[in-house]
SEVONU-872449 format. One record per residue: residue in three letters; chain; x, y, z of N, C-alpha, C, O in turn. Coordinates in steps of 0.02 Angstrom, whole numbers, plus 50000, padded with zeros to 5 digits. Atoms other than C-alpha are relative to their C-alpha. Layout:
# SEVONU-872449
 residuo cadena   n_u   n_v   n_w  ca_u  ca_v  ca_w   c_u   c_v   c_w   o_u   o_v   o_w
     Ala      A     X     Y     Z     X     Y     Z     X     Y     Z     X     Y     Z
...
# end
This chain:
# SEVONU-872449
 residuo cadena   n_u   n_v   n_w  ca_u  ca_v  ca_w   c_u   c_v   c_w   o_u   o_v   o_w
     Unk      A 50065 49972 50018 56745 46316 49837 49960 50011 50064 49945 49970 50108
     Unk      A 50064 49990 49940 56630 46392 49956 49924 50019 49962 49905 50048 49911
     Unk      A 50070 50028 50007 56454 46344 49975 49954 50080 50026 49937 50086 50085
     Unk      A 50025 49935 49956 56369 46536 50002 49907 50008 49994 49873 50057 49981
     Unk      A 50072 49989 49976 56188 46494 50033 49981 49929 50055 50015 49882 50076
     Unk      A 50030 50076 49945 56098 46359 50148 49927 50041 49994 49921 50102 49991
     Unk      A 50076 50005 50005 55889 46340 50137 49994 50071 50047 49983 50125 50020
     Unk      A 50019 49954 49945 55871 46449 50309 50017 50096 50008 50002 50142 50047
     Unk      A 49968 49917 50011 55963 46620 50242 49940 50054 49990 49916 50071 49936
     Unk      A 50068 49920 50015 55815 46780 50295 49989 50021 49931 50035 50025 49891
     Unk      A 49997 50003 50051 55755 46810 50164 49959 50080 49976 49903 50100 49962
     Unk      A 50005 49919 49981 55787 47001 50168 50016 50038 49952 50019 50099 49956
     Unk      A 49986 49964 50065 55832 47032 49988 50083 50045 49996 50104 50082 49952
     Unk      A 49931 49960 49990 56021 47093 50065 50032 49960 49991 50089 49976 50009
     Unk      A 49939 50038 49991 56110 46928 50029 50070 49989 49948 50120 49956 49961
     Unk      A 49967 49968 50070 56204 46974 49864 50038 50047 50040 50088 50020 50064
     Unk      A 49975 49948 49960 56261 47141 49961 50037 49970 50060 50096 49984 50068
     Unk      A 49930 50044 49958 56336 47027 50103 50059 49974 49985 50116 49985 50006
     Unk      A 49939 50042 50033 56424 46907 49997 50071 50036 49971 50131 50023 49971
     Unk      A 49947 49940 50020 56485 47082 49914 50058 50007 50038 50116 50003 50017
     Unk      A 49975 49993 49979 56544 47110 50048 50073 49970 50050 50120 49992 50082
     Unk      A 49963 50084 49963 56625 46938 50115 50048 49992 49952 50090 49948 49965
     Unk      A 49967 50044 50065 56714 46915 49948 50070 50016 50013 50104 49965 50007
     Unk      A 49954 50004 49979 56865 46982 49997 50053 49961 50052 50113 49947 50046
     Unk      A 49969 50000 49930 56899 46932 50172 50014 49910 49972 50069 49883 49983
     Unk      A 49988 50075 50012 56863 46728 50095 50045 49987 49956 50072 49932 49954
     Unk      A 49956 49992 50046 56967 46773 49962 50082 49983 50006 50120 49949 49971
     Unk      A 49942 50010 49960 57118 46792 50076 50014 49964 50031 50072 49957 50051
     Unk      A 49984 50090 49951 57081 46617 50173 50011 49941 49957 50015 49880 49963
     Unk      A 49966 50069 50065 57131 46551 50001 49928 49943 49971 49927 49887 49946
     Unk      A 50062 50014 50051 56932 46537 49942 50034 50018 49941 50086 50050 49940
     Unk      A 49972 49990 50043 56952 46536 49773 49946 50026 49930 49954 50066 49884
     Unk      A 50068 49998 50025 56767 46509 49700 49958 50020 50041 49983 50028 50097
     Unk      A 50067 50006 49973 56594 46537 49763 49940 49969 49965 49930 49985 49907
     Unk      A 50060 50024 50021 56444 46449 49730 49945 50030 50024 49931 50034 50084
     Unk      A 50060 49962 49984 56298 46537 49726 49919 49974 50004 49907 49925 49969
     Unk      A 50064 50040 50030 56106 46494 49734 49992 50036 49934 50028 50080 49911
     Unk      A 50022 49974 50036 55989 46514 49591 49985 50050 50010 49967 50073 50065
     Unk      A 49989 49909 49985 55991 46690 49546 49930 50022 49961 49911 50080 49956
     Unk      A 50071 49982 50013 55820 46682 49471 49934 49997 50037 49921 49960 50085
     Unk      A 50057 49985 49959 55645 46751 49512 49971 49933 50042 49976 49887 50001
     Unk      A 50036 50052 49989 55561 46613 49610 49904 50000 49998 49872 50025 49952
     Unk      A 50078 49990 50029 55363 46597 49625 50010 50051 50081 49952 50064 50099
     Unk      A 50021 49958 49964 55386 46710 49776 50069 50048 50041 50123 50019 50044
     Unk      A 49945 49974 49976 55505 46835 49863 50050 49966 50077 50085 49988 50123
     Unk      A 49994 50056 49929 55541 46697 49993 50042 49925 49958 50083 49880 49968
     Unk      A 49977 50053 50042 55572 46591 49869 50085 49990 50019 50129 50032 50023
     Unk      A 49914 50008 50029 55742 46494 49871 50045 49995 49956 50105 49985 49963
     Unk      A 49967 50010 50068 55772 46490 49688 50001 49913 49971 50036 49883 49929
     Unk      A 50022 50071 50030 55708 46317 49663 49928 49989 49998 49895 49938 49988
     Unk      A 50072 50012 50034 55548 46353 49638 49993 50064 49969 49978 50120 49991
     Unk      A 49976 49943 50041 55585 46447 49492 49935 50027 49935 49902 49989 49899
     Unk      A 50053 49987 50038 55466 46557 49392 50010 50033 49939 49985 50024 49884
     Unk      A 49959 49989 50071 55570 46653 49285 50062 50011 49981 50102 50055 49994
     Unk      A 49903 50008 50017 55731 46615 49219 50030 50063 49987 50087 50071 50010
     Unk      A 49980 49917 50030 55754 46810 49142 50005 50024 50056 50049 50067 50059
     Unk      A 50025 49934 49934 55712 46891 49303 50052 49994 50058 50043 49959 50108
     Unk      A 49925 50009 49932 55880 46906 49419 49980 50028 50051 50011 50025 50104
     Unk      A 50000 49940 49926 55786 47036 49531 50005 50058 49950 50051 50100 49953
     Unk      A 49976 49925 50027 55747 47170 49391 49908 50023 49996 49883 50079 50001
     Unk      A 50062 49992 50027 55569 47154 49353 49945 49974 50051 49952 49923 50085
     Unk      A 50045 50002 49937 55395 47180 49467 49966 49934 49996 49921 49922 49956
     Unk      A 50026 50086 49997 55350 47001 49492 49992 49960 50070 50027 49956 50120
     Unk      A 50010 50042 49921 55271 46891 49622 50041 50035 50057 50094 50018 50082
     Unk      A 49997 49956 49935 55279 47019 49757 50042 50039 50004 50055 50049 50063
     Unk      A 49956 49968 50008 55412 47136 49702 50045 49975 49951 50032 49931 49909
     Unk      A 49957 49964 50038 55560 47181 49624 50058 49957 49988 50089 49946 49935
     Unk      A 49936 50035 50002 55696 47066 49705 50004 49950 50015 49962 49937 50057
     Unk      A 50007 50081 49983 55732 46880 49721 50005 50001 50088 50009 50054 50119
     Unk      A 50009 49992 49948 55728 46813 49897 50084 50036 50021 50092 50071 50071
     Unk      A 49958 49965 50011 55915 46865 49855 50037 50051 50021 50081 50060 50063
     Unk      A 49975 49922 49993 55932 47044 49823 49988 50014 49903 49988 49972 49859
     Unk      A 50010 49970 50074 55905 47136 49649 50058 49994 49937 50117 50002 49953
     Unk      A 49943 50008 50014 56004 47107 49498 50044 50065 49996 50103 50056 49982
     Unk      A 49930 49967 49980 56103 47255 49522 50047 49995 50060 50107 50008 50064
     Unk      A 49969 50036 49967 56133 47189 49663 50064 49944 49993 50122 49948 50011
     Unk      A 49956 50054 50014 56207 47032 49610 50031 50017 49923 50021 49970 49883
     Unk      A 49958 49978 50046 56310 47122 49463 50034 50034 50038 50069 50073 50006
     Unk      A 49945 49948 49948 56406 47213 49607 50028 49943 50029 50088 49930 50021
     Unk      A 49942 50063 49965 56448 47051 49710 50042 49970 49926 50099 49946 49934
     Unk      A 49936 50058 50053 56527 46966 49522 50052 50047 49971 50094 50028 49930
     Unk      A 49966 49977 50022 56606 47107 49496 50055 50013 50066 50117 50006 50066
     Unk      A 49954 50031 49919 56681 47101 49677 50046 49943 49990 50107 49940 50002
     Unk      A 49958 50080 50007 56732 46924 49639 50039 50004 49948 50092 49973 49946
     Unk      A 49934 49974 50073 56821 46984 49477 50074 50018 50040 50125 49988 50057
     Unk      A 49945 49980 49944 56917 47104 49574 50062 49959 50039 50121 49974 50051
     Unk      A 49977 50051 49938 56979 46978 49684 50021 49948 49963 50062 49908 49986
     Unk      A 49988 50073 50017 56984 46848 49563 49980 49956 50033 50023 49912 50039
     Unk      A 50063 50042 49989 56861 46754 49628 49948 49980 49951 49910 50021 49925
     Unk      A 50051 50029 50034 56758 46630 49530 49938 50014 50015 49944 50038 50072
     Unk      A 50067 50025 50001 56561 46621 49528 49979 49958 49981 49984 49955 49919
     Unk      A 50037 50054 50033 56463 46462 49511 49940 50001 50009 49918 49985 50064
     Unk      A 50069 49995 49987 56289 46488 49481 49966 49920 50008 49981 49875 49968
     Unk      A 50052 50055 49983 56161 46344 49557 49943 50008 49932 49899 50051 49941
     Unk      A 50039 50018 50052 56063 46312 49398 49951 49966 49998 49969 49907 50002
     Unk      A 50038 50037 49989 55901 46248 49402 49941 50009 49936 49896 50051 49936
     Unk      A 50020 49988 50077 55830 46236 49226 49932 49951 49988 49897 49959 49938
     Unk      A 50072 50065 50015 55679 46086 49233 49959 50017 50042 49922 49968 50048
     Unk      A 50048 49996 49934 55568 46161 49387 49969 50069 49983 50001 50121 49974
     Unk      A 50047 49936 49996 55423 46288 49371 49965 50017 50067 49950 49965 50097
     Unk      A 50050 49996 49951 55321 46369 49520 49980 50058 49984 50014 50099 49952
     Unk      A 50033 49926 50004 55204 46511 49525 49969 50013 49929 49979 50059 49889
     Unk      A 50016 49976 50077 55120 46498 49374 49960 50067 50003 49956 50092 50059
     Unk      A 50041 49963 49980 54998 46646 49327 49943 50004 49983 49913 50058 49977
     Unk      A 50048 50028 50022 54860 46551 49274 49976 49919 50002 50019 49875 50005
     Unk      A 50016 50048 50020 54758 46409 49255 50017 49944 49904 50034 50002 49890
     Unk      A 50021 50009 50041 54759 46322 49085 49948 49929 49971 49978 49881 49994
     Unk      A 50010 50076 49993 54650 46155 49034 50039 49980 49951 50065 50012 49905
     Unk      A 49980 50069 50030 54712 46000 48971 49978 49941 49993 49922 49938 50019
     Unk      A 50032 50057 49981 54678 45826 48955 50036 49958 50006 50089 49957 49973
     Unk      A 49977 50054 49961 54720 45683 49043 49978 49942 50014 49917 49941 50022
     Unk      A 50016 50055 49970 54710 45520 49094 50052 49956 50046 50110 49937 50037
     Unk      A 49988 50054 49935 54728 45415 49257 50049 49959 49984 50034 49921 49938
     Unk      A 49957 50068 50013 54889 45297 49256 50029 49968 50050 50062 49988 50098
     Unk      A 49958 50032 49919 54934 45152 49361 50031 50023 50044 50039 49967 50068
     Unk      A 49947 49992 49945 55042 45212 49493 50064 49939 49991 50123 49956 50001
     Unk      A 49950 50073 49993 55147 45037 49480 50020 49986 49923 50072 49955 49909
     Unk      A 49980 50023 50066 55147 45023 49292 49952 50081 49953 49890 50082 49954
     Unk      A 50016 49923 50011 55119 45230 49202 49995 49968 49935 49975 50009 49894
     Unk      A 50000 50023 50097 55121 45130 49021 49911 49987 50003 49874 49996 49955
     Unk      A 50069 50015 50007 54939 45080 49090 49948 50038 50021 49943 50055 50080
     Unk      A 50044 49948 49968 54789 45192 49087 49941 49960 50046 49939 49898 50047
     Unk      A 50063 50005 49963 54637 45175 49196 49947 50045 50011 49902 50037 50053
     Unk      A 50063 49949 50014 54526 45317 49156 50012 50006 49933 50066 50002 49904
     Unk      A 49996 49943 50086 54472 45393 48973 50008 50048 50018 49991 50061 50076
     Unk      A 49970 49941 49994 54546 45560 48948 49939 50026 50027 49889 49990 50027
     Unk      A 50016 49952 49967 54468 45699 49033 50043 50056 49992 50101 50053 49973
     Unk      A 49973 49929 49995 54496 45890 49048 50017 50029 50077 49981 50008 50122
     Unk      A 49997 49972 49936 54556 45982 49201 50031 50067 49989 50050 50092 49936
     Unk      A 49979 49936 50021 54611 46146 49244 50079 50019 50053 50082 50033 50113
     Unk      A 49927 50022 49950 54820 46135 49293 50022 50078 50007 50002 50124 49972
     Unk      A 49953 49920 49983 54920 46295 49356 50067 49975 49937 50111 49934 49950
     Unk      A 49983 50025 50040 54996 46285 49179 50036 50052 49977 50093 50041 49956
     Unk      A 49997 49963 50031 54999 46460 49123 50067 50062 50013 50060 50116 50041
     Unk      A 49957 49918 49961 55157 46583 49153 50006 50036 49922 50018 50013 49866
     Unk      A 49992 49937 50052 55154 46760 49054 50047 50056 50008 50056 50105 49972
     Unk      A 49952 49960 49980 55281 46836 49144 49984 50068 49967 50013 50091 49919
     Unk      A 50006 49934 50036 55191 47006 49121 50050 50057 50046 50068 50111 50021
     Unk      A 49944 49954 49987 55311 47093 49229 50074 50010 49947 50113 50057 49952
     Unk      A 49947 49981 50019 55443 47090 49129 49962 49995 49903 50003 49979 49860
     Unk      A 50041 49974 50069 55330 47117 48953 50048 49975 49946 50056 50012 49897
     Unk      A 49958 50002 50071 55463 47013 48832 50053 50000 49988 50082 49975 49940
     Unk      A 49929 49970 49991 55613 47081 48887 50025 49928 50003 49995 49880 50027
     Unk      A 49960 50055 49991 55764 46955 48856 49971 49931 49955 50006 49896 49918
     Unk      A 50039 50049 50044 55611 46825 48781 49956 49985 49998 49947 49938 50037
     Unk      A 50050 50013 50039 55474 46813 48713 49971 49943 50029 49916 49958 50054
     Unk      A 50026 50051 49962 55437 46636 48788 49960 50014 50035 49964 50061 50074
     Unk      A 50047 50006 49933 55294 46600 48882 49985 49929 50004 49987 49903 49948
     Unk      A 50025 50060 49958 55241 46433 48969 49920 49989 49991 49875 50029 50007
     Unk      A 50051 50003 50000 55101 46335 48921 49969 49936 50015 50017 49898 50025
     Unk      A 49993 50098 49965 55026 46143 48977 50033 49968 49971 50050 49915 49998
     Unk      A 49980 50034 50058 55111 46096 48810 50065 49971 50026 50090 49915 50022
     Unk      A 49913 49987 49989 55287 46147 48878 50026 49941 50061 50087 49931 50069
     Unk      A 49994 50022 49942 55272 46034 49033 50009 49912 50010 49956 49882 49998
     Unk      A 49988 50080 49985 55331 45837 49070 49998 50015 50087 50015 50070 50111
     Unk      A 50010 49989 49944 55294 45801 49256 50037 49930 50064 50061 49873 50058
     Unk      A 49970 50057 49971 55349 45715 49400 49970 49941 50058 49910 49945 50072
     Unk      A 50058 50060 49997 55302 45544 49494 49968 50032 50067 49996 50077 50098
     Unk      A 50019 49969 49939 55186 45577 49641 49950 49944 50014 49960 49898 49974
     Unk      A 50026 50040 49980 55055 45466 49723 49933 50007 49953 49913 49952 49935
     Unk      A 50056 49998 50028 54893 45531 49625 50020 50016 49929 50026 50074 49908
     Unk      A 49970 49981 50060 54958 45488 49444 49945 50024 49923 49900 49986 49904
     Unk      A 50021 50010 50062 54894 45561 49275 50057 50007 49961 50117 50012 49972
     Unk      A 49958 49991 50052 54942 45574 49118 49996 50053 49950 49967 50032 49901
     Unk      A 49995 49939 50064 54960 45742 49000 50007 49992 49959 50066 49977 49949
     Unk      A 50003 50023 50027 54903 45711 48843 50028 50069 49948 50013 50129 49950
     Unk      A 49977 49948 50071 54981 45809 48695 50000 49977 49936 49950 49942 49928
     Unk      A 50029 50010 50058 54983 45778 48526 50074 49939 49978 50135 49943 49981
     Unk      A 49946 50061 49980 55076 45619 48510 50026 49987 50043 50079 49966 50022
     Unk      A 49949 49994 49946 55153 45608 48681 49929 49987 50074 49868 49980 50081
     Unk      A 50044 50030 49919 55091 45567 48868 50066 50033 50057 50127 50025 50059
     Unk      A 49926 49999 49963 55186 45638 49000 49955 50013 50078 49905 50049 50084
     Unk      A 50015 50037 49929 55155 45579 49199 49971 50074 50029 49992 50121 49996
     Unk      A 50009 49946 49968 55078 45724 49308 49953 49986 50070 49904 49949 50063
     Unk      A 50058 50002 49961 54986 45741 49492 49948 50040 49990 49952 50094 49961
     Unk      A 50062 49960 50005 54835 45805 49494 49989 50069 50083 49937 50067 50115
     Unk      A 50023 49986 49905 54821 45905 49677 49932 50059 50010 49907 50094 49966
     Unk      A 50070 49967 49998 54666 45994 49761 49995 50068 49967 50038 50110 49952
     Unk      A 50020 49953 50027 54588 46107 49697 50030 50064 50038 50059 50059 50092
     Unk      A 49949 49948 49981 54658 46302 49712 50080 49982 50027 50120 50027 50037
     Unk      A 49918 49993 49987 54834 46227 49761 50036 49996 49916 50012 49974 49863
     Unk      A 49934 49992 50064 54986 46255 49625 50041 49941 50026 50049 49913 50081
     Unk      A 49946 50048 50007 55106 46139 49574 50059 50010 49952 50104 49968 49948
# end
């Protein structure tokens, strides 16, 4: 199996069209697979596909700063798997299915403060705030699904400034961070 991304790869929207082009030559050194990154939109065209914004969006639809992942477009990357066919070459897509970035909105919620050392214990009464909660994925208007992202949809992870996201039966851990930054 070869490993065909690393963090530092330009992020020039041509790397699909390389691999295209690589698939052969690794093919013949008795590669057999490839592993690919995530092949979805991220929250920006820089993005590495782990800070993922929309799962539908391979690089087809105008989103967070264009068209194509930091990638390459999905027609793009329907030409390298069909390369790897050819060849008989596997694809293993990098899957990253629990991580949001780039929302395209605010939404409020409410919350309350929890230990840091023990999250079963509160230390504030709920409160409202206003979290980067909201994705509408209006570039791509539906296509593929209907889904949209809302504070509801969201369980969070541990961080030093803990609350808690209150839903309707349920509590789930979240940071809070300054104001205008995303999370």
């Amino acid at each position: 199996m070869f490993q065909a991304f690393e963090w530092y790869i330009p992020a020039d929207q041509k790397h699909w069209l390389r691999l295209k082009e690589a698939v052969a030559g690794l093919q013949a050194t008795g590669i057999d697979n490839m592993w690919i990154p995530p092949a979805c939109k991220g929250s920006s065209q820089q993005g590495n596909g782990y800070d993922i914004y929309d799962l539908y969006d391979l690089g087809e639809f105008d989103q967070k700063g264009g068209i194509s992942t930091k990638w390459g477009t999905k027609e793009d990357l329907v030409q390298l798997v069909q390369r790897a066919d050819e060849v008989r070459m596997g694809i293993y897509f990098d899957a990253v299915l629990n991580q949001k970035a780039g929302a395209d909105r605010t939404e409020q919620c409410r919350v309350i403060e929890v230990d840091p050392n023990d999250r079963t214990k509160a230390i504030t009464d709920p409160y409202s705030i206003d979290g980067w909660l909201g994705f509408d994925f209006p570039g791509r208007g539906g296509r593929y699904s209907t889904l949209t992202y809302h504070w509801y949809h969201f369980t969070v992870p541990k961080r030093s400034l803990i609350h808690t996201l209150l839903t309707a039966g349920s509590a789930s851990t979240f940071p809070v961070e300054e104001e205008g930054t995303q999370h």
